[in-house]
C-alpha positions as a Python dict, from the first residue, in 0.01 Angstrom:
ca = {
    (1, 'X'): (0, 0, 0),
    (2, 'X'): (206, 342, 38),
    (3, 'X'): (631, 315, 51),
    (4, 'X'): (927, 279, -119),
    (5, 'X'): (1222, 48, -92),
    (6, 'X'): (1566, 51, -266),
    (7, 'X'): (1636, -65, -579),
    (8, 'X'): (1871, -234, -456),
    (9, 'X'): (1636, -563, -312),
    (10, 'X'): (1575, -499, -728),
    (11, 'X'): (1936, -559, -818),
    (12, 'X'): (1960, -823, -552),
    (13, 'X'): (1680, -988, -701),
    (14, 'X'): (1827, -987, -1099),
    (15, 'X'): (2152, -1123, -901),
    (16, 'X'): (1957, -1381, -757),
    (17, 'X'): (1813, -1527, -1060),
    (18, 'X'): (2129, -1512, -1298),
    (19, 'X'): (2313, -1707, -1044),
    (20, 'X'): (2061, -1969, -1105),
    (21, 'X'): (2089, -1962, -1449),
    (22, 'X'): (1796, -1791, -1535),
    (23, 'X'): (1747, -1410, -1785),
    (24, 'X'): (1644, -1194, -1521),
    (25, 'X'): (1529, -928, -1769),
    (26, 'X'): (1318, -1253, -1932),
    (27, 'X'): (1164, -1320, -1615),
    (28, 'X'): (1062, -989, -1461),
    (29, 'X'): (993, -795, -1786),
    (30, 'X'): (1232, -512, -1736),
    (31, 'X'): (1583, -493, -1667),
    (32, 'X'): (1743, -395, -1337),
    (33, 'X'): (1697, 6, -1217),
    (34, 'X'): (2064, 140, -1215),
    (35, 'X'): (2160, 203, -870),
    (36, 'X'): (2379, 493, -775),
    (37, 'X'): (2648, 498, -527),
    (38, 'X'): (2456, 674, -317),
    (39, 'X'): (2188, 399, -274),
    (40, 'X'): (1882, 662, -298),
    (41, 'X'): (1729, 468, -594),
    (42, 'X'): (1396, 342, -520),
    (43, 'X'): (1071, 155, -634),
    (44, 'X'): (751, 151, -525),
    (45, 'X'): (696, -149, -238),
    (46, 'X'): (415, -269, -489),
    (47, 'X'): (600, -309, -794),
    (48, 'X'): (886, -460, -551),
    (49, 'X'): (617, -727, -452),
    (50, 'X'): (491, -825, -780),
    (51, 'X'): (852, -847, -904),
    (52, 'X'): (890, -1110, -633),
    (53, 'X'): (551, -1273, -695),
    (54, 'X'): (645, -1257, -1081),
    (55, 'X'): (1012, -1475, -978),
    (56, 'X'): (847, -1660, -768),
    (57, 'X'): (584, -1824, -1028),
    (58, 'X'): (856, -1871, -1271),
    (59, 'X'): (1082, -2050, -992),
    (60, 'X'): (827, -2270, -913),
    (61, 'X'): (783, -2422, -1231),
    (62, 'X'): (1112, -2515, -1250),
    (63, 'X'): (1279, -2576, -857),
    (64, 'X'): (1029, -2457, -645),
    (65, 'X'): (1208, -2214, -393),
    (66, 'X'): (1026, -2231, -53),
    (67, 'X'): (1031, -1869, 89),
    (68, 'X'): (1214, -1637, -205),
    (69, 'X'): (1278, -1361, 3),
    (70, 'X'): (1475, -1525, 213),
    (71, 'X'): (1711, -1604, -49),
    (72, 'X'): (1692, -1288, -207),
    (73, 'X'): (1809, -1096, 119),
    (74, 'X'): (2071, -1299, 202),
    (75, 'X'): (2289, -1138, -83),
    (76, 'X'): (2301, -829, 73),
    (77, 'X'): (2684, -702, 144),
    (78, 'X'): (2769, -346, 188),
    (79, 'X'): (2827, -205, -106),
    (80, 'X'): (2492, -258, -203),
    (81, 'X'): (2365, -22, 39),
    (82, 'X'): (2584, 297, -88),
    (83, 'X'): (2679, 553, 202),
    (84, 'X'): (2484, 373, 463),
    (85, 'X'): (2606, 66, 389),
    (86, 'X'): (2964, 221, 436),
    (87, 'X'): (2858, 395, 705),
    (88, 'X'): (2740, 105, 924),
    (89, 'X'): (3014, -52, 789),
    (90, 'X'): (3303, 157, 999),
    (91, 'X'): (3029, 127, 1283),
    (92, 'X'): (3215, 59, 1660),
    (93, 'X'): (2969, -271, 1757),
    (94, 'X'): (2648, -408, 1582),
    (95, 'X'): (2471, -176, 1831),
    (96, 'X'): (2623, 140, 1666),
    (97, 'X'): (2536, -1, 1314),
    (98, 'X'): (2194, -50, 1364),
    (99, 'X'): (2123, 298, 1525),
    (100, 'X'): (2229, 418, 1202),
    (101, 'X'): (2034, 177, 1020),
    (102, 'X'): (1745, 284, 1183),
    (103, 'X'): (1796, 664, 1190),
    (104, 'X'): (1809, 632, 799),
    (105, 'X'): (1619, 322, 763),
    (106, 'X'): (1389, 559, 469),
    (107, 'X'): (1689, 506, 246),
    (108, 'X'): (1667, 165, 193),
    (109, 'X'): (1357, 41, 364),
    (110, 'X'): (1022, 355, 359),
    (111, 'X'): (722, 130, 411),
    (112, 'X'): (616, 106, 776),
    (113, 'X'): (851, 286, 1007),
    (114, 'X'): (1084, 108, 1237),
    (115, 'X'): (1100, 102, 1599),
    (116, 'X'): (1351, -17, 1878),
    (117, 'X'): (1203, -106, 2239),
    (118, 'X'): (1505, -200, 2528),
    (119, 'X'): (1439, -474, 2680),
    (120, 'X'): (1593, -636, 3029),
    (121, 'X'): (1808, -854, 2851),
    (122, 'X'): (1758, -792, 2438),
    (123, 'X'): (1625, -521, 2211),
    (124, 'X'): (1342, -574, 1990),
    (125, 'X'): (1306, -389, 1640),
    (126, 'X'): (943, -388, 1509),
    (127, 'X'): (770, -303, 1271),
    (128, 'X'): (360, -254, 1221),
    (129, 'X'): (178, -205, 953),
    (130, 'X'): (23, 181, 990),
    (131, 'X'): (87, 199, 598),
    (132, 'X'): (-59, -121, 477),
    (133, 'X'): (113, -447, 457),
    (134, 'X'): (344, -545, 151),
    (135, 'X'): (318, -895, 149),
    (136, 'X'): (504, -1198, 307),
    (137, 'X'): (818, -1183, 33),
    (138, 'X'): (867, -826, 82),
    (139, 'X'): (867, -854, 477),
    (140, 'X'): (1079, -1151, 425),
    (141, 'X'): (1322, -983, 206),
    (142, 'X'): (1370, -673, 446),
    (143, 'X'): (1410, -889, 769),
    (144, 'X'): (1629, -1147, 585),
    (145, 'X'): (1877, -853, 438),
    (146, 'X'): (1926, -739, 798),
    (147, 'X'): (2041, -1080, 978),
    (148, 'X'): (2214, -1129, 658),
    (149, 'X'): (2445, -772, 669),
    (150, 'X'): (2464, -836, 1097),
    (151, 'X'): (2645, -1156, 1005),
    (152, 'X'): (2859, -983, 745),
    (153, 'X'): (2978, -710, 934),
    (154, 'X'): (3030, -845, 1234),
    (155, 'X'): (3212, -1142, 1052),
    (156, 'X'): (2967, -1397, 1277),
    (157, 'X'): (2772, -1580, 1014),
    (158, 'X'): (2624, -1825, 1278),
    (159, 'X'): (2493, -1555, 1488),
    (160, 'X'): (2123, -1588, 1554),
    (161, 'X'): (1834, -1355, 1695),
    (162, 'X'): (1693, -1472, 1989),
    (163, 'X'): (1350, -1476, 1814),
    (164, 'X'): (1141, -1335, 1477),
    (165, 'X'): (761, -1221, 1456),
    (166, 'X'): (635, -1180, 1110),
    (167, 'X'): (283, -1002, 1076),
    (168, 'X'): (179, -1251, 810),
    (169, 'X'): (-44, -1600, 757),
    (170, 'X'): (186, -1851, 845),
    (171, 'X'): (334, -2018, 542),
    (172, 'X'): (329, -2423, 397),
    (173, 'X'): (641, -2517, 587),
    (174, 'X'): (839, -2329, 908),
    (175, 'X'): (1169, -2517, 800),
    (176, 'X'): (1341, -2253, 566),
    (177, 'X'): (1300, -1972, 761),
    (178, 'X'): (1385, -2175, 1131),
    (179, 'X'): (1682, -2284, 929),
    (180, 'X'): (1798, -1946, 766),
    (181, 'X'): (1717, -1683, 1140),
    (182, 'X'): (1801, -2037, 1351),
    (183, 'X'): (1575, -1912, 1590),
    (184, 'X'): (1234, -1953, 1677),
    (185, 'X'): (998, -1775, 1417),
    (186, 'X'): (611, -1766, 1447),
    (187, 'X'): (382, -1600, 1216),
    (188, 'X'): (12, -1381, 1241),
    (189, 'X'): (150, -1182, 1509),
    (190, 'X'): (51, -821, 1610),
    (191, 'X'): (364, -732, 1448),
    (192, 'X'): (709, -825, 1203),
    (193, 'X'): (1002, -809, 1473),
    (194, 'X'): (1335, -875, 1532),
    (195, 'X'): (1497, -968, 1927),
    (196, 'X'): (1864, -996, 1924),
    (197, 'X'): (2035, -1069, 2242),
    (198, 'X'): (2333, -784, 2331),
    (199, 'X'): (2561, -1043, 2310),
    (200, 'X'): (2534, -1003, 1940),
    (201, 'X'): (2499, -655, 1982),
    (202, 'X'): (2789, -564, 2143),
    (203, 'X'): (3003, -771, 1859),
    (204, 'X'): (3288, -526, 1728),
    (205, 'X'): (3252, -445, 1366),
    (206, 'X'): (3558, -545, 1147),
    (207, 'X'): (3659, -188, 1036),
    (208, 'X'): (3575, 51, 1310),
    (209, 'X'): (3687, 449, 1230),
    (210, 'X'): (3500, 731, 1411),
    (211, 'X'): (3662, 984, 1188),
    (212, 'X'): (3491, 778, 828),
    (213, 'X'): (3193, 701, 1072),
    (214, 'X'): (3123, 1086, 1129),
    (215, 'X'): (3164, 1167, 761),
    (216, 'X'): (2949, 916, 643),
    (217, 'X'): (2705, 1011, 887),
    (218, 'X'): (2687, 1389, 770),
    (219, 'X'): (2647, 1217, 394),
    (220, 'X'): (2393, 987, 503),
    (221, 'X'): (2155, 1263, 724),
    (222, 'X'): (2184, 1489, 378),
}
């Protein structure tokens, strides 16, 4: 498995377990990587995988947690994402934001490369798996962070894709993750994707500015 991801699913994930009580450092064996305010820390996607695997065991002995990387994700705000995060943040619509997110999708997310296909009514973002596949937590994670920061930013926390593919086995139980997307979610497909309706698309963004937009962008394509 080839790729990279930021370290800051790695923060999330320390975050994640001291809220629960738990010594992150105890659990995973090393301590959080420092994350820069640029967000251009990374890890490998296989250490970020048995990180999640290593949680995951130790979880489960205590209150099993039915699909971790859903609950990992769902931390994610802006700040953790450094300049893109700001950047999408002073986005026009959700539309804007995630054309940035997935011009510079290698800064947070380099394991199999992005695409977005138009559709009649909806745009789909997909993802394959050209460089190997990472695991069911790490997909999880990744698509989970995404509906996660689209609520955030466009201040809609009930919003819902209109449907989610993972590339995976399908799991025990469907219910966390039809109750966390709130959409219909089916697994072993030909690919991990993501439909969202351009209703949701076209939501405005809470702090539009084309003049920070066009900064951060310049930072961001450096």
């Amino acid at each position: 498995m080839q790729g990279q991801v930021s370290a800051t699913y790695v923060r999330l994930l320390h975050e994640y377990l001291a809220a629960r009580g738990h010594d992150a450092v105890a659990v995973l064996g090393e301590a959080a990587p420092a994350v820069d305010g640029s967000g251009l820390s990374r890890v490998a996607s296989g250490h970020w995988a048995a990180l999640l695997d290593r949680a995951d065991a130790v979880l489960g002995e205590t209150a099993p947690e039915p699909a971790l990387g859903l609950a990992v994700g769902a931390g994610i705000g802006p700040s953790h994402l450094g300049v893109l995060g700001y950047l999408s943040l002073h986005c026009r619509d959700l539309a804007d934001a995630l054309s940035r997110l997935r011009d510079y999708e290698r800064l947070v997310y380099d394991v199999n490369p992005g695409r977005l296909l138009p559709l009649a009514d909806s745009v789909v973002l997909e993802w394959g798996d050209e460089r190997g596949r990472p695991g069911q937590r790490v997909d999880e994670c990744a698509i989970a962070a995404l509906i996660a920061y689209a609520r955030n930013i466009t201040a809609r926390p009930d919003a819902a894709p209109l449907s989610v593919s993972f590339i995976n086995p399908a799991p025990p139980s469907m219910a966390p993750y039809e109750a966390f997307f709130r959409c219909p979610v089916t697994f072993a497909a030909p690919t991990t994707t993501v439909r969202l309706p351009f209703e949701w698309l076209a939501a405005p963004l809470r702090q539009p500015d084309d003049a920070l937009r066009a900064l951060l962008d310049q930072q961001a394509r450096e």
